[in-house]
KOLROLUM-310897 format. One record per residue (C-alpha): residue in one letter; x, y, z; residue number from 1. Coordinates in steps of 0.05 Angstrom, whole numbers, plus 5000, padded with zeros to 4 digits. Example, Ala and Ser with C-alpha at 12.3 -4.5 7.8 and 13.67 -1.06 7.14 Angstrom:
BEGIN
<atom 'A'; <5246; 4910; 5156>; 1>
<atom 'S'; <5273; 4979; 5143>; 2>
END
This chain:
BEGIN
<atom 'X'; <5000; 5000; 5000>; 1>
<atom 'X'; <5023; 5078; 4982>; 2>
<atom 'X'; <5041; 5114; 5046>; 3>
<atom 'X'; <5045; 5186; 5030>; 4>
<atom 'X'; <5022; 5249; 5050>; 5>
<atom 'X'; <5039; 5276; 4976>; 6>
<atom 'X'; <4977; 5323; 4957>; 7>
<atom 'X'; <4979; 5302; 4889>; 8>
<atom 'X'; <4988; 5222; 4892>; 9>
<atom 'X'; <4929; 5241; 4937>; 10>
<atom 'X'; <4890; 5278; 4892>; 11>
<atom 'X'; <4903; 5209; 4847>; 12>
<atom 'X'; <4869; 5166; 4890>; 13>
<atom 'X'; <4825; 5197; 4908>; 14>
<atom 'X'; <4793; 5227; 4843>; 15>
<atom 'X'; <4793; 5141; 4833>; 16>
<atom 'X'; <4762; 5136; 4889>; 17>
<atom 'X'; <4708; 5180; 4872>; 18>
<atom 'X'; <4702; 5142; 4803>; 19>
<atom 'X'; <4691; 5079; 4830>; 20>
<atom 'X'; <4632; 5110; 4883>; 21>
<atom 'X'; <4601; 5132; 4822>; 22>
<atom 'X'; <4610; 5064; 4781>; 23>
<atom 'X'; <4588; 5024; 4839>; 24>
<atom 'X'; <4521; 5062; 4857>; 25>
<atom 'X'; <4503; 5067; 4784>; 26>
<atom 'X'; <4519; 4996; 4767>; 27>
<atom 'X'; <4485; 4967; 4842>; 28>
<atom 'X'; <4426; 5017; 4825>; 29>
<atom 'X'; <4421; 5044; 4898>; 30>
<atom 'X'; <4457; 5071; 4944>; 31>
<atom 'X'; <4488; 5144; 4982>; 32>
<atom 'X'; <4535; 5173; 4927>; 33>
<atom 'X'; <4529; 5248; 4965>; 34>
<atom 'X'; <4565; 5229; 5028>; 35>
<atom 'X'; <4612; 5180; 4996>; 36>
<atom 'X'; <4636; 5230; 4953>; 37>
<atom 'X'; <4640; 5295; 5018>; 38>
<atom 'X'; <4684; 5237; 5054>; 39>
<atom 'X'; <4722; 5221; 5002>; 40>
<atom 'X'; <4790; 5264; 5015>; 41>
<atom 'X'; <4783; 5251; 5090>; 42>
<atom 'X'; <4774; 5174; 5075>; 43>
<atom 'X'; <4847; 5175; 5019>; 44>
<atom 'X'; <4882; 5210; 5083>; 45>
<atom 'X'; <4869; 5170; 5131>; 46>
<atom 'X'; <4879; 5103; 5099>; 47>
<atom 'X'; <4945; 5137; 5059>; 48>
<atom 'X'; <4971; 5191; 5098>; 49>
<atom 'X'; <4954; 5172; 5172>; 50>
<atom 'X'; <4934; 5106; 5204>; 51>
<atom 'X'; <4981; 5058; 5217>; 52>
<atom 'X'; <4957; 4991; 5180>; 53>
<atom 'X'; <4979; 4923; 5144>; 54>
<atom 'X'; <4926; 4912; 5093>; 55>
<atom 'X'; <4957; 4851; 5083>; 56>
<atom 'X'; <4943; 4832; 5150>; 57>
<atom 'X'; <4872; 4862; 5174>; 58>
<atom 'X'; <4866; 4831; 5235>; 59>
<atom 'X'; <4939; 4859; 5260>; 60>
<atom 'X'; <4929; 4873; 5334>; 61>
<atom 'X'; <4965; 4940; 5341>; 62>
<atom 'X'; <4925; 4961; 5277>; 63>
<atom 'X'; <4899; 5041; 5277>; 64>
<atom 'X'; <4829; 5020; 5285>; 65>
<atom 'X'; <4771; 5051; 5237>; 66>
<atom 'X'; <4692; 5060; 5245>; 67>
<atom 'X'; <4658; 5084; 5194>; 68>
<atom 'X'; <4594; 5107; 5239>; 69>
<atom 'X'; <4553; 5133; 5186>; 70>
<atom 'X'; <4553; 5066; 5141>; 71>
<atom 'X'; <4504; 5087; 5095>; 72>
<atom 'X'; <4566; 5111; 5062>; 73>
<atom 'X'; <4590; 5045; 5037>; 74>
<atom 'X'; <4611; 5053; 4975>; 75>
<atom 'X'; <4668; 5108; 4990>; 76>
<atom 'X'; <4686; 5060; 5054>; 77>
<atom 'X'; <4696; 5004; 5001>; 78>
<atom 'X'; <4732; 5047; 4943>; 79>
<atom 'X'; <4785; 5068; 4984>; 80>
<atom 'X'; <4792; 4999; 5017>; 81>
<atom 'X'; <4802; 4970; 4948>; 82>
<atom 'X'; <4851; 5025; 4932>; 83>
<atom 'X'; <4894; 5015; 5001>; 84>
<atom 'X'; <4888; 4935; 4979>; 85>
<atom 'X'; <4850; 4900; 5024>; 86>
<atom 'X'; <4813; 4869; 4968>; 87>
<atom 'X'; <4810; 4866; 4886>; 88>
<atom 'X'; <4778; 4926; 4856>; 89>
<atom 'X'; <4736; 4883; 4818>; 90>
<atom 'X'; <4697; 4860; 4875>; 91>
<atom 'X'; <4675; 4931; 4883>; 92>
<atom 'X'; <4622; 4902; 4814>; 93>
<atom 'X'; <4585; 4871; 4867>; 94>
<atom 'X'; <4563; 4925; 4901>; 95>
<atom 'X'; <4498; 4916; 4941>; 96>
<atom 'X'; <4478; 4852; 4915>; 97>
<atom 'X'; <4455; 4787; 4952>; 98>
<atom 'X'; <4510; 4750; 4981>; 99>
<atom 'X'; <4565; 4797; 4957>; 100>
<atom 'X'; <4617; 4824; 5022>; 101>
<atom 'X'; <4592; 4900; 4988>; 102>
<atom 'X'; <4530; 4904; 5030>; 103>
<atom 'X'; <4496; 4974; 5027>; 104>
<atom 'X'; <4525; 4969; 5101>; 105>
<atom 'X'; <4595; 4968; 5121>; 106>
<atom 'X'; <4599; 4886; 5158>; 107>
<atom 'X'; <4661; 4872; 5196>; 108>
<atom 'X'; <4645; 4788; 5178>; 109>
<atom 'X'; <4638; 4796; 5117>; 110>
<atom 'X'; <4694; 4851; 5086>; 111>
<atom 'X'; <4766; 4845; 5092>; 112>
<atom 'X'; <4785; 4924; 5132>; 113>
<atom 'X'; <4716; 4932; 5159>; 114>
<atom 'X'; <4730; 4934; 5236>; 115>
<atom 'X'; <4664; 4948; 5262>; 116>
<atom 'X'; <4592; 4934; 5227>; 117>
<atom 'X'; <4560; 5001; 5218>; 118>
<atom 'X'; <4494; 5021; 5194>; 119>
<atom 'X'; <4449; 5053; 5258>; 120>
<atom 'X'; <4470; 5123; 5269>; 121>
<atom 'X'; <4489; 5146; 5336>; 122>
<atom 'X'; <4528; 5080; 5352>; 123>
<atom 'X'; <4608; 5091; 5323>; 124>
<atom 'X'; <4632; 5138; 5378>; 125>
<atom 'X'; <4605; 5090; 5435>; 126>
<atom 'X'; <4644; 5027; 5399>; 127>
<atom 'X'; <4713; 5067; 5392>; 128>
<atom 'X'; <4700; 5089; 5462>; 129>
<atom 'X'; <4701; 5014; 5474>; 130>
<atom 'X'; <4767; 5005; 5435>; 131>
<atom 'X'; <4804; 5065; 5459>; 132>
<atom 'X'; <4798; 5036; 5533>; 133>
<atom 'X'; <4819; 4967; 5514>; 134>
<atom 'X'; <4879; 5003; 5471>; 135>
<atom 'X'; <4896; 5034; 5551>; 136>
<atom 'X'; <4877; 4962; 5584>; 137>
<atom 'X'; <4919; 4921; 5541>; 138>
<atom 'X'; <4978; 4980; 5531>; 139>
<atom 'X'; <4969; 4978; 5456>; 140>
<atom 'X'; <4989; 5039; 5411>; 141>
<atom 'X'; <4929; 5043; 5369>; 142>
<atom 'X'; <4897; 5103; 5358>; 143>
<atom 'X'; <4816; 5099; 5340>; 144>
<atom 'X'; <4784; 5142; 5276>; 145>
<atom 'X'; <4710; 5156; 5282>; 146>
<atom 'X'; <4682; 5181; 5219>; 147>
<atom 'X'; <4607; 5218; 5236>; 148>
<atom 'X'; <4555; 5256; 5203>; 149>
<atom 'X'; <4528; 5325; 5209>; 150>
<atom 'X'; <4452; 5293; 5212>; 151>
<atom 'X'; <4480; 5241; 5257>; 152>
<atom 'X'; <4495; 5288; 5318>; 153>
<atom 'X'; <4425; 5303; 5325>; 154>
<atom 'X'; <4420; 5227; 5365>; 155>
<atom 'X'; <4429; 5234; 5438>; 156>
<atom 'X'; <4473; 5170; 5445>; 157>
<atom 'X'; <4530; 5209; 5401>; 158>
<atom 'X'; <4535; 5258; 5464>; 159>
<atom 'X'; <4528; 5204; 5514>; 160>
<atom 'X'; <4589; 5178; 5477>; 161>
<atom 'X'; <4629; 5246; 5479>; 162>
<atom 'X'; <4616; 5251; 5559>; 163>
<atom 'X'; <4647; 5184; 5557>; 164>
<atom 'X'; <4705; 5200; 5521>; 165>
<atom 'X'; <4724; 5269; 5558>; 166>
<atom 'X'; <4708; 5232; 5625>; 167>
<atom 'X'; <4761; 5179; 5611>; 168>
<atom 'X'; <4807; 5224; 5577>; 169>
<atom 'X'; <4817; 5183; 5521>; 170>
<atom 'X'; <4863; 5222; 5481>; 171>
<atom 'X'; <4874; 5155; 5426>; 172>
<atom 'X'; <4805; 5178; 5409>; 173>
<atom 'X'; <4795; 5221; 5344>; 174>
<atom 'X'; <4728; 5231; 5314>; 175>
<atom 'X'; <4719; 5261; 5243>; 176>
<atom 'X'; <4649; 5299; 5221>; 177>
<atom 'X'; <4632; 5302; 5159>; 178>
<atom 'X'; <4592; 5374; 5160>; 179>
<atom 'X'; <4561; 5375; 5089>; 180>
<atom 'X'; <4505; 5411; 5114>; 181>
<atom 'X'; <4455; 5355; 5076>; 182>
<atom 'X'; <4413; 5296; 5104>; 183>
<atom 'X'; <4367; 5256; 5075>; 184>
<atom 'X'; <4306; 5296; 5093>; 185>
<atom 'X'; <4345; 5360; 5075>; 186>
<atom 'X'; <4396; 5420; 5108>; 187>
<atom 'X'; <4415; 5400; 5172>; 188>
<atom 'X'; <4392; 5468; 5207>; 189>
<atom 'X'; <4323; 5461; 5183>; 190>
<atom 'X'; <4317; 5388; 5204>; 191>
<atom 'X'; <4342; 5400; 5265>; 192>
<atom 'X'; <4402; 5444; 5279>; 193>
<atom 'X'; <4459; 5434; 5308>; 194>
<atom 'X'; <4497; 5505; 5315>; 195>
<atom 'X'; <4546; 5522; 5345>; 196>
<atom 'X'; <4587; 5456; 5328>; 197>
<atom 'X'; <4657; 5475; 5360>; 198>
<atom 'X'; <4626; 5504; 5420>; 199>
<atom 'X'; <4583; 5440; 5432>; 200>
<atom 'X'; <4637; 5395; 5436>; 201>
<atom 'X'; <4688; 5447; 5466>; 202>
<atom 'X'; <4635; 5446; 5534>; 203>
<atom 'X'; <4640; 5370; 5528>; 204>
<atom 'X'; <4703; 5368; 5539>; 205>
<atom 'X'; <4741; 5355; 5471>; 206>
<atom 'X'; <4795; 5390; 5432>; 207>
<atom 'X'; <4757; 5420; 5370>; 208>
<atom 'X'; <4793; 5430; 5305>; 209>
<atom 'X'; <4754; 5456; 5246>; 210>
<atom 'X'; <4773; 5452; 5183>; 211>
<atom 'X'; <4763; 5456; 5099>; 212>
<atom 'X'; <4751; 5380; 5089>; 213>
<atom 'X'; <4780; 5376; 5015>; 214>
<atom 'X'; <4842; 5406; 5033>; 215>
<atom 'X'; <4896; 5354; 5046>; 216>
<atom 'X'; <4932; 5410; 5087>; 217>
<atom 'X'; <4885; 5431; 5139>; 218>
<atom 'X'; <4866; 5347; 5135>; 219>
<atom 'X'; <4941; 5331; 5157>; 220>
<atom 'X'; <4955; 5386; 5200>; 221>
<atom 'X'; <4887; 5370; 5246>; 222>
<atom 'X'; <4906; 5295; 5248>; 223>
<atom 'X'; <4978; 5323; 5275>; 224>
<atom 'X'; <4943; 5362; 5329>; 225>
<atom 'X'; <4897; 5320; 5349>; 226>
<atom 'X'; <4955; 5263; 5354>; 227>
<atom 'X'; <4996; 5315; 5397>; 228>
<atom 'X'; <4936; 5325; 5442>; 229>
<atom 'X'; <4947; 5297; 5506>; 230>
<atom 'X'; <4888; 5284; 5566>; 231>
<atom 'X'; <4831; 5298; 5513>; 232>
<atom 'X'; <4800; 5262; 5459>; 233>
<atom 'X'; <4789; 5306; 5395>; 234>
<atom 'X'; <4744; 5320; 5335>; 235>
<atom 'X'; <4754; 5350; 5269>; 236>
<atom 'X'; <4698; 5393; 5242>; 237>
<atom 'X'; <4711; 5385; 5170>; 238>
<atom 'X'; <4663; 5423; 5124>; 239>
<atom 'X'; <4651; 5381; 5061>; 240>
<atom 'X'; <4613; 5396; 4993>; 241>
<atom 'X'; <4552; 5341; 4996>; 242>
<atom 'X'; <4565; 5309; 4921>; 243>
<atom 'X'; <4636; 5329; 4913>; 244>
<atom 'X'; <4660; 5332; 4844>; 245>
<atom 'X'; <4604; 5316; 4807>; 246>
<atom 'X'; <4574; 5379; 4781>; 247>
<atom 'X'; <4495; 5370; 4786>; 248>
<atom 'X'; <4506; 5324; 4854>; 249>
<atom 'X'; <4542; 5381; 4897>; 250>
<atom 'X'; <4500; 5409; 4949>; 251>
<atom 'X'; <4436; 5377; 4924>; 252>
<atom 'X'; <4404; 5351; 4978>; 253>
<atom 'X'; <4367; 5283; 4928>; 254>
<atom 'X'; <4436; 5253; 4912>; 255>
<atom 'X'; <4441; 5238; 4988>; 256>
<atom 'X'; <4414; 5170; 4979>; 257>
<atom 'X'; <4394; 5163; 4903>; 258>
<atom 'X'; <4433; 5127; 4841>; 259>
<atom 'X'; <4443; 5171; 4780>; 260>
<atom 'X'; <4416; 5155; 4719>; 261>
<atom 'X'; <4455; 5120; 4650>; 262>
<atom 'X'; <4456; 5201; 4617>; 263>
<atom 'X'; <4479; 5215; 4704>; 264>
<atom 'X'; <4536; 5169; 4697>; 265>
<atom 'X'; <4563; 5189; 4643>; 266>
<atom 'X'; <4571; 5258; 4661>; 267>
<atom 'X'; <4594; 5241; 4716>; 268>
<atom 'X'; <4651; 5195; 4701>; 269>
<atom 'X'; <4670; 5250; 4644>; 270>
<atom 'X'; <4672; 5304; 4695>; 271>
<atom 'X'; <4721; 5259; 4739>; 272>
<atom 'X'; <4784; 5256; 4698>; 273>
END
């Protein structure tokens, strides 16, 4: 697997990555191409640029460990695990159908990389809460990655979770939100808002970062701090464009769960070259 922090071998894979979201929702004919794509650059840094891994070895105990808490986001979980080479690229074909390991859901018995079967918002930051104490308990170096959504912190249990973390200091604890601003029912602050973000979690306890989510900079540079943090666990705010990269998906609130169509596809695989 590539290990580099290199913004344009990044750029690379992840511009691939994004083809292969588009190929697989189109071809599996469902699917959440909106927050796949938002994730996408914060997906290609942590599995290039950050965590410490051996896809060749998924089960490797002092692993970086990785929940993907909103799951409904599959197919960018599976691209990039294909890229990194936990799998064949061609398995990503079978996208969402009946016996395939590409469920619509991310399931850790099924998918080679998948460390925690996700699907039920709310739930990630409780189970790396879970890991990051038996990282302490068993002295392990691991460091846990818990990838959110904006429409996800509206559940309680996702603050039940952050009380935990601050309350047992559990600084090998980073949590990622992806603030596109969409959800399936549409913007965020008219669902049900969630203002002021940093603020929240600053009064629970966490050191708050908040940064442009598409810029492998600012990506790096929070995963630095929150790595040098010490006594804390931290989040990074990243604000994402729902869609990203495909013209007539960005910031529209229907591609949050729907498949283009054929003339879709194609304009969208010709706008990602």
């Amino acid at each position: 697997m590539l290990k580099t922090r290199d913004e344009s071998e990044l750029k690379k894979i992840a511009l691939q990555a994004r083809r292969h979201i588009v190929e697989m929702i189109y071809h599996g004919g469902s699917g959440h191409p909106g927050g796949s794509l938002s994730a996408a650059d914060i997906l290609v840094s942590l599995y290039f640029g950050e965590m410490n891994l051996r896809p060749d070895d998924p089960k490797w105990a002092d692993r970086d460990r990785f929940i993907l808490s909103k799951g409904h986001i599959a197919a960018g979980y599976y691209s990039v695990l294909a890229l990194a080479g936990y799998f064949p690229a061609a398995i990503l074909n079978d996208f969402r159908k009946l016996g395939s390991p590409m469920q619509g859901h991310p399931c850790m018995l099924k998918t080679a990389g998948v460390d925690m079967s996700s699907g039920s918002l709310g739930q990630g930051l409780s189970i790396g809460n879970g890991m990051a104490l038996a990282a302490r308990l068993d002295r392990k170096p691991y460091r846990v990655y818990v990838l959110m959504g904006d429409g996800e912190v509206q559940e309680g249990q996702v603050w039940e979770a952050a009380m935990t973390s601050a309350h047992y200091q559990l600084d090998n604890v980073c949590a990622i939100l992806d603030n596109n601003n969409l959800q399936i029912d549409g913007p965020v602050s008219a669902v049900k808002g969630i203002a002021p973000l940093k603020e929240k979690w600053d009064a629970f306890g966490w050191h708050t970062i908040e940064i442009d989510g598409h810029d492998y900079k600012q990506i790096f540079a929070a995963l630095d701090d929150a790595r040098a943090t010490k006594g804390k666990p931290s989040i990074i705010i990243a604000r994402t464009v729902k869609g990203k990269g495909v013209s007539y998906m960005e910031n529209v609130v229907d591609y949050h769960g729907k498949a283009p169509d054929e003339a879709g596809y194609k304009k969208a695989m010709a706008e990602l070259v």
